[in-house]
N, C-alpha and C positions, 0 to 999 in steps of 0.2 A: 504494500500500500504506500501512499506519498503520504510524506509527513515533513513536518520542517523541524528540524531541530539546532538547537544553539548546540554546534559544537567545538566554538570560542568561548568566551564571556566577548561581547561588541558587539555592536548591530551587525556589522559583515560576517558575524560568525554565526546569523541567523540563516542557515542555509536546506531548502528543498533537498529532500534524500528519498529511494528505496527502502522502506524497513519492513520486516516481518509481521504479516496481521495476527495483530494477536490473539487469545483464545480463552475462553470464558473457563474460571476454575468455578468450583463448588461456593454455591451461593453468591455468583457475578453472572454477568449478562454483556454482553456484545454490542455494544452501539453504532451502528452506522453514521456520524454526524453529518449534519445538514449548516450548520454557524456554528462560527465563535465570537465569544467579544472581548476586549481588550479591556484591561485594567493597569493603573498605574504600575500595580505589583509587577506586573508581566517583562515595562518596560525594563523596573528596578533587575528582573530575573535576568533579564538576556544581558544587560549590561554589568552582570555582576557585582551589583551594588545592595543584592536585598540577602546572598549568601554567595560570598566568592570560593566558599568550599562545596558547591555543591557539585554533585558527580556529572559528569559528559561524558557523553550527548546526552542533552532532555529535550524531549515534547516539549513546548512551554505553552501558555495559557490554561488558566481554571475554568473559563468556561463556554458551553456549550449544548446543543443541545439536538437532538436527534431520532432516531427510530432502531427500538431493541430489534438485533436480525438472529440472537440464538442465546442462549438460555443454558446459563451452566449447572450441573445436579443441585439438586435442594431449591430450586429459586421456585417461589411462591410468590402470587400478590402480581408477579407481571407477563406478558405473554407474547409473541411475538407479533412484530404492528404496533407494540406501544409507543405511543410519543414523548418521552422522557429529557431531562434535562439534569447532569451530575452534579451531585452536590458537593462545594467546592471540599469540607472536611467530610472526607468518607468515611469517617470513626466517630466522628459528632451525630449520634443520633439523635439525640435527646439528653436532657437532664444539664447538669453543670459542666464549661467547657474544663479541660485538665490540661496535664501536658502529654497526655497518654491520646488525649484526641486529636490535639495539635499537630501531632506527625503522620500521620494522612492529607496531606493537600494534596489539588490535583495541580499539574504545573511546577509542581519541583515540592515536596519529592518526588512525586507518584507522577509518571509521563499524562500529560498534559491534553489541552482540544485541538491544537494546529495540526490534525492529523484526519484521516479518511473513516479511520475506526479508532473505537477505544472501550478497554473493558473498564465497570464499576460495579461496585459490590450493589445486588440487588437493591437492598436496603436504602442505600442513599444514591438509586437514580429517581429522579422524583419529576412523577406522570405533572405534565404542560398545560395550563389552561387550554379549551379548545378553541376560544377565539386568537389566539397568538398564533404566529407565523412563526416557522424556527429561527427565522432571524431576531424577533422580538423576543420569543423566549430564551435564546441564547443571553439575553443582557441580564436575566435572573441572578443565577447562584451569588455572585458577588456583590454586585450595588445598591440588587433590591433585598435583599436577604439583609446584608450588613445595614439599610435604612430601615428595616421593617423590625431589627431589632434593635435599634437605636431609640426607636419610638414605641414598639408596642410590648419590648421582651417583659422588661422591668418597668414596672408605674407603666401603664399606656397610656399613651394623649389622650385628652379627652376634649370633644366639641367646646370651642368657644379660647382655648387655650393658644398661644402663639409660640412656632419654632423659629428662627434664625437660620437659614442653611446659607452653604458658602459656593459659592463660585455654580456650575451652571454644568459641572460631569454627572456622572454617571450615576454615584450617591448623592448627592445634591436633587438631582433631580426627579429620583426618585422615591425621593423624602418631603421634596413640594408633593406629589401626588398624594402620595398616601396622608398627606396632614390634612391638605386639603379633603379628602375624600373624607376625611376622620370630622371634618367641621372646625380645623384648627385657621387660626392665621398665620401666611409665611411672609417675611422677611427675606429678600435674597441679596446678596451682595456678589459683586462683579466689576473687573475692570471695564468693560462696555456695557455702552448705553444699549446697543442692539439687544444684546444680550438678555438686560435686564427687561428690555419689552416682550421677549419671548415670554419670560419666564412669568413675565404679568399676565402674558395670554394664557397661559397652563394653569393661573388661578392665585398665581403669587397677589397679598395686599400691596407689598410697595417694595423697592427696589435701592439700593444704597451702591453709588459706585464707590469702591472703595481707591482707585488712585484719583480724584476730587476730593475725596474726604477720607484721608488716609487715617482720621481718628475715628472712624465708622461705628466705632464700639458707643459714644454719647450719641452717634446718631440714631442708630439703633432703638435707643432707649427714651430717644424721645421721640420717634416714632412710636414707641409701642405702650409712651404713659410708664415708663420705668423698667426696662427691662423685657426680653424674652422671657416664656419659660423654659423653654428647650434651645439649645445650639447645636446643632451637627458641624464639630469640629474637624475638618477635613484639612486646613491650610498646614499644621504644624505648628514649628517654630514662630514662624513671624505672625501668625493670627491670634495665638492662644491668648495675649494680653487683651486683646481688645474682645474677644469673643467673653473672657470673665467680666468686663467692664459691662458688655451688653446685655449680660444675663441678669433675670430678677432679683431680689434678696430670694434665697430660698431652692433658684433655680438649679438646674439641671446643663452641664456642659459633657456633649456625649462623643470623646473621644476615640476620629476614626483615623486620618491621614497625617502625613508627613510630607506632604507639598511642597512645602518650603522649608525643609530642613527637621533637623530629627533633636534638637537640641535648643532646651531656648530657658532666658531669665522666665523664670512663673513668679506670678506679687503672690502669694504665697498671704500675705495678710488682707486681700481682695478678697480671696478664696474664704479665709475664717471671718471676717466683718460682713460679708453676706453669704453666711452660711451654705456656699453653693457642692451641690454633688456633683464630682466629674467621675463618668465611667469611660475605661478603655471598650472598645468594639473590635470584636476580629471575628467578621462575616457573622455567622451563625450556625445552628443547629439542622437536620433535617426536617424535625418536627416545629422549626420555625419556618421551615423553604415550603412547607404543607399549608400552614397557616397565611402565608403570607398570597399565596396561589391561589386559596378559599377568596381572601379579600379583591385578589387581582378580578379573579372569576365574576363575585359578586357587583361590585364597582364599574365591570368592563371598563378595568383601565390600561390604554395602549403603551406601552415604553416609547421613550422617545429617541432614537436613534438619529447620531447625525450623519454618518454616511457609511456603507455598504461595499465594501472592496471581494473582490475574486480573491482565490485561495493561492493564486501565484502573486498578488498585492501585497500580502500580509507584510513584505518590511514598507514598505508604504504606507501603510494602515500607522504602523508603531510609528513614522515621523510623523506624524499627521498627532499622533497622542501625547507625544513630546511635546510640538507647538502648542499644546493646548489650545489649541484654535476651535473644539470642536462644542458642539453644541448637546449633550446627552451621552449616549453611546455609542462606540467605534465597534463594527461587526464585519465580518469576513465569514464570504460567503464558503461554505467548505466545496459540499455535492453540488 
């Protein structure tokens, strides 16, 4: 089968290969994949900057999404023709994440979606909305899973409450819908003004450029009469001050990316003088990629994808995610 794999660390070591299709063991299943979609991690993986010890060649990207074509002994629950989507921790089924679940991802360690076929343990390929396209359902396992437990895992939104989200990718934007859909109001912030009207079209209340108002964080706050209750912290480094500034006494800062650097001063007395909770996020569970499918289903809400590359694009796709230029999700079409 064709598959791409990093077998450098560097974009040009992101190279098209021949590899052996692989073969469903006891309790996995065989996926033909149909899309992938790109996340920051991916670009961190191929560049070796998210594990520069990690083994080559790898498959790279988590996610993706496709059609089971065989069925290894013991698999129950799915059948051949299902339309399925892998969930990015293949050992996170449920319950509290550990560091025993943690070593399952797909994309490094486990060979990844840039590929024709790929096997996952029954359990964690998790059946696709039917109004979704596999293009659309390939943007799941990672930006909507990681939004959908930023907001619903712990304390879930509730109507009439206000999130903060940051810039206009893939988790960002998939945390406007569901807040929205939930009855909350969003907050978006972005270097472009375009930008920011989109994200008004999708249902955002109001929109903050943050290079015009690079203290965004009082802006914020007096948009919203004192504060968010939620932030989806996506920037890192350079955001985290202003994202504790913007949040309520009380509030909630729900720690997901490293955008802009992995290292940064925290006011640390911000944090105790308004009592705010920050949680780390790293994607989520199965039994949240279930939950969160229920809501997509219910809702009929479409992902928003900004552009759609062939399966010989894919290093295109990844400059194209570098510039950050894009608008939602970056998808490659596989079949």
């Amino acid at each position: 089968m064709k598959a791409f794999q990093i077998q450098e660390f560097g974009q040009d070591g992101l190279r098209m290969a021949e590899v052996p299709a692989p073969e469903p063991g006891y309790g996995e299943v065989l996926v033909d994949l149909k899309a992938a979609s790109l996340n920051y991690r991916d670009l961190l993986m191929v560049e070796g900057l998210y594990d520069g010890r990690m083994p080559l060649p790898l498959i790279p990207l988590s996610d993706g999404a496709g059609v089971v074509s065989k069925l290894g002994e013991g698999v129950t629950g799915l059948k051949v023709g299902d339309r399925v989507a892998g969930a990015f921790f293949q050992s996170w089924i449920c319950g509290r994440y550990s560091h025993e679940k943690a070593r399952g991802a797909l994309g490094g360690p486990l060979p990844g979606t840039l590929a024709e076929q790929m096997v996952l343990r029954a359990e964690a390929a998790v059946p696709i909305p039917e109004h979704l396209t596999f293009e659309e359902a390939a943007t799941l396992p990672c930006a909507g899973v990681t939004a959908w437990n930023a907001l619903f895992a712990k304390d879930p939104l509730q109507p009439g409450e206000s999130v903060l989200v940051q810039g206009t990718g893939g988790v960002s934007i998939f945390a406007l819908q569901f807040a929205v859909a939930a009855g909350a109001s969003v907050v978006v912030t972005s270097s472009s003004d375009e930008k920011l009207a989109r994200a008004i079209s999708l249902g955002a209340a109001s929109g903050v450029n943050y290079r015009l108002h690079p203290h965004w964080g009082k802006d914020v706050r007096n948009l919203t009469g004192g504060g968010v209750d939620r932030v989806i912290e996506v920037g890192g480094a350079e955001t985290l001050a202003q994202s504790l500034d913007a949040v309520r006494f009380g509030g909630r800062v729900e720690v997901i990316g490293v955008l802009s650097g992995v290292k940064a001063e925290v006011p640390t007395t911000m944090i105790l003088h308004k009592a705010i909770e920050m949680r780390g996020i790293y994607v989520g569970s199965v039994e949240m990629f279930a939950a969160m499918n229920r809501a997509i289903s219910t809702n009929n809400i479409q992902p928003v994808i900004g552009e759609v590359f062939g399966f010989e694009e894919a290093p295109k796709a990844l400059r194209l995610l570098e510039s950050a230029a894009h608008f939602g999700k970056i998808v490659i079409r596989v079949a």
